[in-house]
C-alpha positions in Angstrom: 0.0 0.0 0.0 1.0 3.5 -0.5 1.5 5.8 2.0 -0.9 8.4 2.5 0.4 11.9 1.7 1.0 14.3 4.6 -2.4 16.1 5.5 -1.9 20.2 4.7 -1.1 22.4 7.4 -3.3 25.4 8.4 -1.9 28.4 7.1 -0.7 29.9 10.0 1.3 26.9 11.2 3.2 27.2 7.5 3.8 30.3 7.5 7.1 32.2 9.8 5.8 34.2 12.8 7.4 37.7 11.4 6.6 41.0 13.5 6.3 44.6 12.2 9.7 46.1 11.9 7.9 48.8 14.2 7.1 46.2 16.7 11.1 44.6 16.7 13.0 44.9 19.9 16.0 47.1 19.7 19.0 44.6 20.4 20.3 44.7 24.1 23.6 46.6 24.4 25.7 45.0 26.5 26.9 46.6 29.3 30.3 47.6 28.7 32.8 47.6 32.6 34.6 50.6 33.3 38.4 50.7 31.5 40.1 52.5 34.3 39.8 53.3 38.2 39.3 57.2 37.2 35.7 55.6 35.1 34.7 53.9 38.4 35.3 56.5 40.3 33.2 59.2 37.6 30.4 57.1 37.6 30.0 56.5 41.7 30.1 60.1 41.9 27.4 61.0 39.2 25.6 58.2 40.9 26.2 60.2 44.5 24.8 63.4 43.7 21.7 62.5 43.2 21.6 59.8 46.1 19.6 60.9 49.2 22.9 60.4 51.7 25.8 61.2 49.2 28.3 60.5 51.9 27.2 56.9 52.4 27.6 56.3 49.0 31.1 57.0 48.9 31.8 55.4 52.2 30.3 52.2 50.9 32.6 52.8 47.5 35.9 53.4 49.9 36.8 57.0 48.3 36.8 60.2 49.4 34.1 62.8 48.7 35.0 65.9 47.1 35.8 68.6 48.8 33.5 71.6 49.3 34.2 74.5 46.8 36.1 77.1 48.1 35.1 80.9 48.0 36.3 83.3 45.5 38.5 86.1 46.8 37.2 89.5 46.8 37.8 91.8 44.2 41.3 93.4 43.8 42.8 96.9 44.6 41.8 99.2 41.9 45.0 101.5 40.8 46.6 103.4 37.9 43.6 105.7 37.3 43.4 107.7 33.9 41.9 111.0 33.4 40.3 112.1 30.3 37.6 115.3 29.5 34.8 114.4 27.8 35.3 117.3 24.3 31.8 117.5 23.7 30.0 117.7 27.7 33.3 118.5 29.8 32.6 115.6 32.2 35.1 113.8 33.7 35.9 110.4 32.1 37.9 108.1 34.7 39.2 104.0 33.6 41.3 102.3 36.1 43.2 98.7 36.3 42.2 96.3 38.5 43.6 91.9 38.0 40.8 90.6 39.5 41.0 86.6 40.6 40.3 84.4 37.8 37.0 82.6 37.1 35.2 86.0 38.8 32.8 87.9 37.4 30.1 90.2 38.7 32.4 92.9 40.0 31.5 95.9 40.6 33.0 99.3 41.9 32.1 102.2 44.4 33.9 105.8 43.2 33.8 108.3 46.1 34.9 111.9 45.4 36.7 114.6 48.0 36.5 118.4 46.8 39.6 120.8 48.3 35.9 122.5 50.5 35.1 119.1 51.7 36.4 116.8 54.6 35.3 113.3 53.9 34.7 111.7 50.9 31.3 111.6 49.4 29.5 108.8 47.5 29.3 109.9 43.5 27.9 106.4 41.8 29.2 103.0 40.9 30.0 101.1 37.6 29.9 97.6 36.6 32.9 98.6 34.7 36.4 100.2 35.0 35.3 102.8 33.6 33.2 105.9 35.1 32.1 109.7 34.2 31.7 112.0 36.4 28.9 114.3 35.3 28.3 116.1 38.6 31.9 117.5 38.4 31.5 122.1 38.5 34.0 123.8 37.1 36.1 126.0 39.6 38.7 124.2 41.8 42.1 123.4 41.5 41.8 119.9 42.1 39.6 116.7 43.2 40.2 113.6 44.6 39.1 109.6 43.9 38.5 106.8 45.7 37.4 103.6 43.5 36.6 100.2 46.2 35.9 96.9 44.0 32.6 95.0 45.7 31.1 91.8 44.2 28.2 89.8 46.2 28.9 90.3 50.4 32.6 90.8 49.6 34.3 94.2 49.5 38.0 94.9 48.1 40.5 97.1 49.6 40.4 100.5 48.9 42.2 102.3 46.1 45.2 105.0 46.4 43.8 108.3 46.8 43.6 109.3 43.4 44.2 113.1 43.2 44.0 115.2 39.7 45.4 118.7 39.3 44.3 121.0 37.0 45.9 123.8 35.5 47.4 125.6 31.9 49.7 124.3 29.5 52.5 126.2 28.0 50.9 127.0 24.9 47.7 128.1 27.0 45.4 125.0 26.8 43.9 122.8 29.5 46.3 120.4 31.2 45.3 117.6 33.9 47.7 115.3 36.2 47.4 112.4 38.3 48.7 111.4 41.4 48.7 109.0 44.0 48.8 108.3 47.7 47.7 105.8 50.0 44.9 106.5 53.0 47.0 105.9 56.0 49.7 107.9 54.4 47.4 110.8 53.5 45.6 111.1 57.2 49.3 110.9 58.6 50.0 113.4 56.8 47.2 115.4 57.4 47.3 115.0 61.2 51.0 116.1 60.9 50.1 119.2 58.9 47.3 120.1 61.9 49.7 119.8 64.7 52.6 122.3 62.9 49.4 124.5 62.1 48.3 124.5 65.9 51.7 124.7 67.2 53.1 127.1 64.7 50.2 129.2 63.2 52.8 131.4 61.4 54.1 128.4 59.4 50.7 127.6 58.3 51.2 128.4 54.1 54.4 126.9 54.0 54.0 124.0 55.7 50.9 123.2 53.4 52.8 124.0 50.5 55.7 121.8 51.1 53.7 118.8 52.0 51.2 119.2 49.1 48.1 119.5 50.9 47.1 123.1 50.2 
């Protein structure tokens, strides 16, 4: 007897079980182990900042935490002040130097002014730049003194030279300008030397004024 053929299979059974592209599972990447101890230590410390007790984690790992940032410096001692006069207003136009720490920014500076009439200096404005104008400036004395103080967030710079400018005439009849400076603690010492002579010897009082640059 002949065999009997094989009975036909139901379609599905013949056919290959195929999904959608858009139903394909993307292949598994393997997980790939660090290469070095400075990859181990990079990821246990992008996977401590956003654990709830980062200093467990790094306990459990054996390495040290890193250390708490330290703050900036304050700003640095503004010197070297140049004078300019503004052609078209006649304001005052002063730029000064100032190497403040790297990786700073945000600084910005206090400008006090002292007039020949006056005894303290008086608060004038600040800039976010080294660079001010002094619009409020009359014409009339001889001279005027500068302070400029560096300040960024709740920390204050020392205090600059006392920046004094002259004014007088050229040679040829024009308008000159110069720039000197002295330190605070010089300045009052020398102020408080100039009132005792004056006190003690009022007939000395021009000369000694003269000579020591404060009149």
């Amino acid at each position: 007897m002949r065999p009997r053929p094989p009975l036909p299979q139901p379609w599905h059974r013949t056919r290959p079980s195929r999904r959608p592209r858009w139903r394909r599972k993307p292949p598994r990447r393997p997980i790939r182990p660090c290469s070095s101890v400075g990859d181990s230590v990079k990821l246990i410390r992008a996977f401590a900042i956003n654990a709830v007790d980062p200093l467990n984690v790094y306990n459990l790992a054996q390495i040290q935490p890193p250390a708490p940032p330290t703050p900036a410096p304050p700003p640095a001692q503004p010197t070297n002040l140049n004078v300019s006069l503004d052609p078209t207003e006649g304001y005052l136009m002063l730029s000064w130097k100032a190497e403040n720490p790297v990786g700073t920014s945000g600084t910005s500076y206090i400008i006090k002014r002292k007039l020949p009439t006056e005894s303290v200096f008086s608060f004038i404005g600040v800039s976010g730049t080294k660079k001010f104008v002094d619009e409020s400036l009359v014409a009339g004395p001889d001279s005027v003194q500068y302070t400029v103080q560096g300040t960024r967030a709740n920390q204050v710079g020392p205090v600059s030279p006392i920046f004094t400018i002259s004014f007088g005439r050229s040679p040829d009849g024009g308008f000159s300008m110069s720039v000197s400076e002295s330190s605070p603690a010089s300045y009052a010492s020398d102020r408080a030397v100039v009132d005792a002579i004056i006190k003690s010897k009022p007939h000395t009082n021009g000369k000694v004024a003269t000579a020591l640059g404060t009149k």
